[in-house]
C-alpha positions as CSV (number, residue, x, y, z in Angstrom):
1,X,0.0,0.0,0.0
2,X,1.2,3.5,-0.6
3,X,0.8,6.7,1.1
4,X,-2.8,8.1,-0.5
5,X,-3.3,11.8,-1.0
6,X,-7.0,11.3,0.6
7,X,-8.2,10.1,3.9
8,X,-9.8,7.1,4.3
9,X,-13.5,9.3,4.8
10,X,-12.5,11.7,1.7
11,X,-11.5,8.5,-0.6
12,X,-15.4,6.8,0.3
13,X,-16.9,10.1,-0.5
14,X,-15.0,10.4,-4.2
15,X,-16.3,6.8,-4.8
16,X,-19.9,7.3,-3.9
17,X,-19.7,11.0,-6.4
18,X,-18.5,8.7,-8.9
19,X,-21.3,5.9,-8.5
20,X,-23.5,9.2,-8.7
21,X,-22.3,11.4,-11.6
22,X,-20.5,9.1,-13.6
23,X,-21.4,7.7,-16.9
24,X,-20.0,4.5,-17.8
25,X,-22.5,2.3,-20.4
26,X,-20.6,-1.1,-19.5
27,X,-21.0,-3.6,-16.3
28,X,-18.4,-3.6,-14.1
29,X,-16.1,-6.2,-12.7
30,X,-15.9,-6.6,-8.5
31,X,-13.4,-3.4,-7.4
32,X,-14.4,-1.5,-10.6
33,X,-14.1,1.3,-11.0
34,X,-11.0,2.1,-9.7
35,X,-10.2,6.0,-8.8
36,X,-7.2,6.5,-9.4
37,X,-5.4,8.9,-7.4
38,X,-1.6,8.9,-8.7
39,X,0.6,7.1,-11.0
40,X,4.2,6.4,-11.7
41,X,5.6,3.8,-14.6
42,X,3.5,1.1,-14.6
43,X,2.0,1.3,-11.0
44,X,-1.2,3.3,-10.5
45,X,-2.8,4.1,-6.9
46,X,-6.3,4.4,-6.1
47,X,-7.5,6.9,-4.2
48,X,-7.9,4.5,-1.0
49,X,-4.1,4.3,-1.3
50,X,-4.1,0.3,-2.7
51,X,-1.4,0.0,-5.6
52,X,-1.8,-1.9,-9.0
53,X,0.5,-3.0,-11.6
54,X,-1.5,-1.4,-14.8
55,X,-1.3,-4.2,-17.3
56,X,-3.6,-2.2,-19.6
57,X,-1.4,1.0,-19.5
58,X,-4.3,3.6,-18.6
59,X,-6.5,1.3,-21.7
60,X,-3.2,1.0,-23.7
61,X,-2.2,4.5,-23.6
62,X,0.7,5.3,-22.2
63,X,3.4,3.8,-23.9
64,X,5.9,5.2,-22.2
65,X,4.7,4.6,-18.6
66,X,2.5,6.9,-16.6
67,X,3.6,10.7,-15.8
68,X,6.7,9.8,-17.8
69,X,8.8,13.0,-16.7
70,X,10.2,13.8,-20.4
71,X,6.4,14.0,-21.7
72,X,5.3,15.8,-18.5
73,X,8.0,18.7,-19.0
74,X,7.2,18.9,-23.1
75,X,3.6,19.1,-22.3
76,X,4.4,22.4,-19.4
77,X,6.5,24.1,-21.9
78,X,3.7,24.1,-24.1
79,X,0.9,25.3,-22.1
80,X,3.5,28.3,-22.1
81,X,3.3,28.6,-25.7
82,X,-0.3,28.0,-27.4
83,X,-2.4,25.9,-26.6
84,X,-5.1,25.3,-29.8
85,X,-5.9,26.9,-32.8
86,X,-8.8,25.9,-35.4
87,X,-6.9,23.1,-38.0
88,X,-7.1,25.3,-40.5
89,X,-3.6,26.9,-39.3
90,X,-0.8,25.0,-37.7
91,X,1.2,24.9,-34.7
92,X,5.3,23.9,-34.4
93,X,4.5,20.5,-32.6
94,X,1.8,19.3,-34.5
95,X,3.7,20.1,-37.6
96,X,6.6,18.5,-36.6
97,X,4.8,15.6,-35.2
98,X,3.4,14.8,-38.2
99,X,7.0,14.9,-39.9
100,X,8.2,12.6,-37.7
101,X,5.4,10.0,-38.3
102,X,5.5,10.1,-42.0
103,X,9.4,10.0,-41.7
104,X,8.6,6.6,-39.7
105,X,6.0,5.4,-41.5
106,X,6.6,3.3,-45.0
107,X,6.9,5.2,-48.1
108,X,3.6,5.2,-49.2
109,X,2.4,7.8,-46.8
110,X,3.3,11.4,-47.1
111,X,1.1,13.5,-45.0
112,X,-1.1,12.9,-41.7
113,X,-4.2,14.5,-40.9
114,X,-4.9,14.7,-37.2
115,X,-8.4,14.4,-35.0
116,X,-8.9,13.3,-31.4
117,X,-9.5,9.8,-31.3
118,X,-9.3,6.6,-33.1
119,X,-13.1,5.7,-34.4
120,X,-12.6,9.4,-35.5
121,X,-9.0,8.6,-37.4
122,X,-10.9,5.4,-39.1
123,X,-14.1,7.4,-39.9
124,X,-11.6,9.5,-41.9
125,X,-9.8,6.4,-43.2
126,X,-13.0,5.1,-44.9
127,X,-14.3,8.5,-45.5
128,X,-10.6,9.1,-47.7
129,X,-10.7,5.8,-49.3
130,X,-14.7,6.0,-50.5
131,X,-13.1,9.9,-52.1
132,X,-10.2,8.6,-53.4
133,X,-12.0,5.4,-55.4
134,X,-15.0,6.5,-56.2
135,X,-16.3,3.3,-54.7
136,X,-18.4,2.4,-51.7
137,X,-17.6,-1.1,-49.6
138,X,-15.3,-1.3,-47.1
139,X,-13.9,-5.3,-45.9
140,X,-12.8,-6.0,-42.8
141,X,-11.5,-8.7,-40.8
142,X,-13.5,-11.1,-38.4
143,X,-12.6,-10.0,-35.3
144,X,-11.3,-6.7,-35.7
145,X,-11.6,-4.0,-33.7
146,X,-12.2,-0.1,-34.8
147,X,-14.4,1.7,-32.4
148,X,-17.7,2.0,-31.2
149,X,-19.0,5.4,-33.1
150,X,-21.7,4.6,-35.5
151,X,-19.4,4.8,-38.4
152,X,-16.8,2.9,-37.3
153,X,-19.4,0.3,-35.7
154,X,-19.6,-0.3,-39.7
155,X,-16.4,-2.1,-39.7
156,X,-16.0,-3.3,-35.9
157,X,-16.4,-7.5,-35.8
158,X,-18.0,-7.7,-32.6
159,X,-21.9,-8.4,-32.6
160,X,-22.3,-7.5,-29.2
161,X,-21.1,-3.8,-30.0
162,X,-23.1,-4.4,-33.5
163,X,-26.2,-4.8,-32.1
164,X,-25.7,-2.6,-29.6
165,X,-26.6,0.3,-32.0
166,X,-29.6,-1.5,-34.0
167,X,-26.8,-2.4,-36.5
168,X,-24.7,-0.7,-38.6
169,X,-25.8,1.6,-40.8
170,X,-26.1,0.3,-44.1
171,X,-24.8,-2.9,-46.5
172,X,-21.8,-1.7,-48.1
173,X,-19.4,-3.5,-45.2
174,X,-18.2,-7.2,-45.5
175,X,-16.3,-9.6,-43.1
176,X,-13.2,-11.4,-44.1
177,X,-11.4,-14.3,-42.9
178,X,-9.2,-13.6,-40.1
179,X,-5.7,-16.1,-39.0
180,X,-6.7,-17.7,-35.7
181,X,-4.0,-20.0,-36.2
182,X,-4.5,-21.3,-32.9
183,X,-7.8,-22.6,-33.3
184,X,-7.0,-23.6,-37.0
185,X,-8.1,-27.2,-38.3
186,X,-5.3,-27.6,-40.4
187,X,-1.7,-27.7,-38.6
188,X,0.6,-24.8,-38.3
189,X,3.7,-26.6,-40.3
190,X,1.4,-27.7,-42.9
191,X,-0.4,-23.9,-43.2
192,X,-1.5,-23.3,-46.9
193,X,-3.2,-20.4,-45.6
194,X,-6.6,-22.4,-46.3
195,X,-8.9,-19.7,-44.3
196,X,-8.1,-17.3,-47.4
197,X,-9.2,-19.8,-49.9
198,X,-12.3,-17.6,-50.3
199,X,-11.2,-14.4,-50.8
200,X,-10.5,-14.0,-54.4
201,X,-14.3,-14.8,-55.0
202,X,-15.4,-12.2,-52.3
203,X,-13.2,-9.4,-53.7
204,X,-14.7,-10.5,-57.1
205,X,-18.2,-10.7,-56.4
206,X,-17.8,-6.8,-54.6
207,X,-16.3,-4.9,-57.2
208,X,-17.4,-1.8,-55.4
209,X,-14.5,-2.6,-52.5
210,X,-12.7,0.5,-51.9
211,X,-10.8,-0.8,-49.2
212,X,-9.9,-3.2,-46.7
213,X,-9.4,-2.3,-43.2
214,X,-7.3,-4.3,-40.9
215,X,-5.0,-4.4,-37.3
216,X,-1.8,-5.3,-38.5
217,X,-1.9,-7.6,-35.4
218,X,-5.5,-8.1,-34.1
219,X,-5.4,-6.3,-30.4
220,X,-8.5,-8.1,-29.5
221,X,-6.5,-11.2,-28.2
222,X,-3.2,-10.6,-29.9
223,X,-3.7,-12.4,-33.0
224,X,-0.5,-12.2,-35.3
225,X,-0.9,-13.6,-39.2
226,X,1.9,-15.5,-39.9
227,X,4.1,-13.4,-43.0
228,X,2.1,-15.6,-45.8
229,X,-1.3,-14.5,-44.7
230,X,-0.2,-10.7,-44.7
231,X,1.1,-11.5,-48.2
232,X,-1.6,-13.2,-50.1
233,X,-4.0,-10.7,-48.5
234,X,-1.9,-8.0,-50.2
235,X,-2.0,-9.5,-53.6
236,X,-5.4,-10.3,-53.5
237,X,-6.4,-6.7,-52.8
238,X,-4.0,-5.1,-55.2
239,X,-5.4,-7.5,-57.8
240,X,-8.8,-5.8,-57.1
241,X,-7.5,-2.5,-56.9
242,X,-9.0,-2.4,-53.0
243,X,-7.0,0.3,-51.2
244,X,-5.0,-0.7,-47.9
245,X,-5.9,0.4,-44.5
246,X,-4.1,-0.7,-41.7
247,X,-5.6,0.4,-38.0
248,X,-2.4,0.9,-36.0
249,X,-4.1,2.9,-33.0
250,X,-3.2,-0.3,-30.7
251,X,-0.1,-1.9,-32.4
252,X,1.6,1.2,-33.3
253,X,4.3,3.3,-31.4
254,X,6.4,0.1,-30.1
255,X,4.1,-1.8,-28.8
256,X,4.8,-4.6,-31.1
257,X,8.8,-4.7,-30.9
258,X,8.4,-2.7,-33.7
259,X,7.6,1.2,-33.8
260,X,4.5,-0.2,-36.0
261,X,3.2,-3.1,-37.0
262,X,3.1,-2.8,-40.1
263,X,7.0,-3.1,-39.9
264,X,6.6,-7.0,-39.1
265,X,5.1,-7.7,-42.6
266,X,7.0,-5.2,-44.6
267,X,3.5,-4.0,-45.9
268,X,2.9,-0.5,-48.1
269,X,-0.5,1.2,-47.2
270,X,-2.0,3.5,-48.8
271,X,-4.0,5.2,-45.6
272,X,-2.7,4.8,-41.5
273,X,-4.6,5.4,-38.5
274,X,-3.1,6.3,-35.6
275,X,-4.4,7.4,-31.5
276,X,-4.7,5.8,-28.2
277,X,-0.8,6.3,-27.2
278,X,0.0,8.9,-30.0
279,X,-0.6,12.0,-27.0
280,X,1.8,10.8,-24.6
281,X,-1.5,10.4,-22.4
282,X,-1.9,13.9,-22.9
283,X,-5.5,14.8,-23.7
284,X,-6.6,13.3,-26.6
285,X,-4.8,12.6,-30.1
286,X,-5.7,10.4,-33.3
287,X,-4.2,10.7,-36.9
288,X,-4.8,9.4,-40.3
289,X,-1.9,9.2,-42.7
290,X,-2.2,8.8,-46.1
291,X,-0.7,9.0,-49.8
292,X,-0.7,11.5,-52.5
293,X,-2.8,9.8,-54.8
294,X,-5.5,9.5,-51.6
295,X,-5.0,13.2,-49.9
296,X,-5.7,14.8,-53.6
297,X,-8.9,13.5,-53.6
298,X,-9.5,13.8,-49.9
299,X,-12.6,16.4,-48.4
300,X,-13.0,16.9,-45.0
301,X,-15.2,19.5,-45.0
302,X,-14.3,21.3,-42.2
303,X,-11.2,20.1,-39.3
304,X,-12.0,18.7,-36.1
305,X,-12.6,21.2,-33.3
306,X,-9.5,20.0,-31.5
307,X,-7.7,17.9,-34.1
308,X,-4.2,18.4,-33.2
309,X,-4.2,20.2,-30.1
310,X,-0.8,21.7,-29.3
311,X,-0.1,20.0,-26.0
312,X,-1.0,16.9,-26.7
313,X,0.6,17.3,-29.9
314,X,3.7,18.4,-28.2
315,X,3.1,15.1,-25.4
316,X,3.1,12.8,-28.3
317,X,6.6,13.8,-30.1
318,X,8.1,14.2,-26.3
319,X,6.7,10.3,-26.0
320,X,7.9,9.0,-29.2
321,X,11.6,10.6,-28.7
322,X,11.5,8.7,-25.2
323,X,10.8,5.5,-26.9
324,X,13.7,5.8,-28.8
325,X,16.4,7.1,-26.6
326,X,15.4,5.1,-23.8
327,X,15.4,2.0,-26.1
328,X,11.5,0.9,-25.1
329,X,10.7,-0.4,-28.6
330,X,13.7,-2.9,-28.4
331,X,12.9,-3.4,-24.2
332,X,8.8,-4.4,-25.6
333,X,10.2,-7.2,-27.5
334,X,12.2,-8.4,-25.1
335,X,9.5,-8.1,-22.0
336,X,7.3,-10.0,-24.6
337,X,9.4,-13.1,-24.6
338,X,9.9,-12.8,-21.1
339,X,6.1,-12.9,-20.7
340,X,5.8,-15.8,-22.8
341,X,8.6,-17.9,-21.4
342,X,7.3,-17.4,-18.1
343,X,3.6,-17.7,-18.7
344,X,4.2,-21.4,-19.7
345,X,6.9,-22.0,-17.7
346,X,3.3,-22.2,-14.6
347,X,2.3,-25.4,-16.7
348,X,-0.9,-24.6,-15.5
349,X,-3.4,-26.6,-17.0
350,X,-5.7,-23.9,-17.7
351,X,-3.2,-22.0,-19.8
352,X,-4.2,-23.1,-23.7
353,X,-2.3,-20.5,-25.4
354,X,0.3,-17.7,-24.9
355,X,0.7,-15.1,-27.9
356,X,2.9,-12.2,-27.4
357,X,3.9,-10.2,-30.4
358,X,6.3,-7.3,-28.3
359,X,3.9,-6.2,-25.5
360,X,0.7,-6.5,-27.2
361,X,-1.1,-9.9,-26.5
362,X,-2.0,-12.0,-23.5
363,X,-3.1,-15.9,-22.2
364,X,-5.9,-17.5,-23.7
365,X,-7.8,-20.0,-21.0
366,X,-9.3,-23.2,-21.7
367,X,-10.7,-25.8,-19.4
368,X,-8.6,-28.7,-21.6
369,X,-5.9,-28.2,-23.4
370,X,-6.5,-31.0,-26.0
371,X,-9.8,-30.2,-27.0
372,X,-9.2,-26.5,-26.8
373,X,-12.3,-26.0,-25.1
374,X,-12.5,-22.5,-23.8
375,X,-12.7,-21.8,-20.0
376,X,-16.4,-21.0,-18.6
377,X,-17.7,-17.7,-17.7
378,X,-18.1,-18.2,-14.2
379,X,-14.4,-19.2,-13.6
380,X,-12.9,-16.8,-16.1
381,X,-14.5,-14.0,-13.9
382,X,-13.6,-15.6,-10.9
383,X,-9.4,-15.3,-12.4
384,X,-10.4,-11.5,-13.4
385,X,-11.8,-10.7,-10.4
386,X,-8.9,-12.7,-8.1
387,X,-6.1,-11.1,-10.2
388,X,-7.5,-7.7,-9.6
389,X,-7.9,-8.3,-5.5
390,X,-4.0,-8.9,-6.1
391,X,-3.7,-5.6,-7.3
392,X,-3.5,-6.5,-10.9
393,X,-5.0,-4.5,-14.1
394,X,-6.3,-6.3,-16.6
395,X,-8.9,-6.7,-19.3
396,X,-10.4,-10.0,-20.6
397,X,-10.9,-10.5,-24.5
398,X,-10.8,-12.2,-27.3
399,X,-13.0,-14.2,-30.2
400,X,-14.4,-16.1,-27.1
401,X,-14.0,-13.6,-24.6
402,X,-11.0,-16.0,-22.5
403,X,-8.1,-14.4,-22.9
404,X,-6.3,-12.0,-20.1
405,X,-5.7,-9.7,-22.0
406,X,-1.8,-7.8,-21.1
407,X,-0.2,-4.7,-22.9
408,X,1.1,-2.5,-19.9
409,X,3.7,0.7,-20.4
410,X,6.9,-0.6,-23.0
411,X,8.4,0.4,-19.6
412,X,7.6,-3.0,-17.7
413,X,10.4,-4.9,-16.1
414,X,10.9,-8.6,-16.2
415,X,10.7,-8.3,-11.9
416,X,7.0,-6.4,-12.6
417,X,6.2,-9.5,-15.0
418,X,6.9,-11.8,-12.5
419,X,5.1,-10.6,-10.3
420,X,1.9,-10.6,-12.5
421,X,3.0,-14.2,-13.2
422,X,3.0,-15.2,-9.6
423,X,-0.4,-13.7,-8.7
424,X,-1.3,-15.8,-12.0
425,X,0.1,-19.1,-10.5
426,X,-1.9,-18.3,-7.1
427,X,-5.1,-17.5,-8.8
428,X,-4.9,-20.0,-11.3
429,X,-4.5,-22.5,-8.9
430,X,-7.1,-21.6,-6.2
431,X,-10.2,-21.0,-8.7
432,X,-9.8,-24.3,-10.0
433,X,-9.9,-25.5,-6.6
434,X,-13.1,-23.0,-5.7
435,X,-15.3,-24.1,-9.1
């Protein structure tokens, strides 16, 4: 426990406002919400003074670790200077964020276009790649994840958020095979990449296809196509002149190993979308990159209100500077295979897969390892809610909804890691003995 900033009488009373005055349209977990007082790396402290080791990083944010001193002092200087102006005009670390995105970004991208949060940056994407082709549908993967506005609901896998807004909006959006290799009939070393058998025919039969949208690496359970997938999907929709648009809101800015990634497959978009981690975890901050060819056609309209807000703006480049001089892309990749060496060094039973591509991933749960049948819900709550009594962030995700789902800062140490891993072993262990 650390030292909280509240008493014990002022910490109830900030709980109960919240219960009040807060809006939050989901259920919660047991000890959710948590108000959070303070935070430092990858440790935040609730206003009751109780630490947790953030395994989400503030909902896979901050990159760099919380209140990162490097991003605090950028963000200060800038309050200083200006703090927004209407898109229409510019300010020094907006423009030279956006240099320094399109200088890391492949080189089919040559400008970025900046809003304030990813369903916004794919809105764009779809809105750019509709202008640009003169076409209407948009593809997207099973499973895939792009937010919860209505537009972006269009091209967001998940029935449950679907339905949750009387459907999407119209029938010019199409699902497409994703690689669960895991779960795959055929076996990995004989992989003929038999789940894209069928996509010729449904580019073919959907000449209208503007684009295709697509994670490089799914976030929602950490599924990573192996290099053969990425490539036949990219000759397929070149073949059908279907522009490329890959959502790197989640696995972009190191979380992957990689700065993006894109960089695993060595693929050429024509559109990015970037957010999430892009501010530093200052305010809010979401960008869509694109091509020439694309941007001449593109029409916004007008700019978003905020798009490119100075400090955040200002956050952001501070952030991605830190991941490079501090060597946090290169420390993601190695805290990955440190999570996944450890995670199956438990032998727990329960513990079907472990899929860690950098720091974005997690542990998918079954209830046999041979059938692959996936954990029920009452125990897979029971591990949520145990982990979190040890002080441990999480999220749960996934196809089937059983995976524990871990990105915290790039930041995390193989002695944090370990310490998630024996709270793991514990809980693990004592549900199965409780269910």
């Amino acid at each position: 426990m650390s030292n909280s900033p509240y008493t014990a009488e002022q910490a109830d009373e900030l709980v109960q406002t919240d219960e009040q005055y807060v809006m939050r349209p989901w259920t919660h977990p047991a000890g959710e919400p948590v108000i959070v007082a303070k935070a430092k790396g990858c440790v935040v402290t609730d206003v009751h003074g109780k630490d947790y080791l953030d395994l989400t990083a503030g909902y896979f944010v901050n990159n760099a670790g919380h209140c990162h001193p490097r991003i605090i002092e950028a963000a200060t200087q800038q309050l200083h200077q200006v703090l927004q102006v209407s898109g229409k005009h510019g300010t020094v670390p907006a423009v030279r964020l956006a240099q320094r995105l399109v200088e890391l970004l492949p080189k089919t991208i040559d400008q970025a276009f900046f809003s304030t949060g990813g369903s916004e940056a794919n809105e764009f994407a779809l809105k750019m790649a509709r202008q640009a082709t003169g076409k209407t549908d948009v593809a997207f993967l099973e499973n895939g994840y792009h937010g919860l506005t209505l537009g972006s609901l269009e091209v967001t896998a998940s029935e449950k958020y679907r339905e949750s807004a009387g459907r999407p909006l119209s029938d010019h959006t199409f699902a497409l095979p994703t690689a669960y290799c895991y779960r795959c009939p055929k076996r990995p070393e004989t992989c003929a990449t038999e789940c894209l058998d069928g996509l010729e025919d449904r580019l073919a039969a959907r000449p209208r296809t503007a684009a295709i949208i697509a994670e490089p690496i799914q976030a929602v359970g950490g599924l990573a196509p192996p290099q053969k997938w990425w490539d036949r999907v990219d000759a397929a929709r070149r073949k059908h002149g279907a522009l490329l648009i890959l959502d790197e809101i989640q696995t972009g800015l190191g979380r992957t190993g990689k700065m993006f990634g894109l960089d695993h497959y060595g693929l050429e978009p024509e559109i990015v979308t970037g957010g999430k981690g892009l501010s530093g975890g200052v305010g809010s901050l979401a960008v869509t990159c694109a091509g020439k060819d694309v941007i001449a056609k593109f029409f916004g309209g007008t700019t978003p209100t905020s798009g490119g807000n100075a400090v955040s703006a200002a956050a952001g480049l501070a952030m991605i500077e830190t991941l490079v001089d501090e060597g946090l892309v290169d420390n993601a990749r190695r805290m990955g295979e440190h999570f996944t060496a450890g995670a199956w060094a438990l032998g727990d039973p329960w513990i079907g897969d472990v899929r860690f591509t950098g720091l974005l991933g997690g542990i998918a749960l079954v209830a046999d390892r041979a059938t692959k049948e996936v954990l029920n819900k009452k125990a897979l709550a029971a591990v949520k809610d145990a982990l979190h009594a040890e002080g441990m962030l999480i999220t749960v995700s996934g196809l089937h909804g059983n995976v524990l789902r871990l990105q915290p800062p790039l930041s995390v140490t193989a002695a944090q890691i370990d310490t998630f891993l024996a709270a793991l072993r514990k809980v693990l262990a004592a549900v199965r003995q409780s269910v």
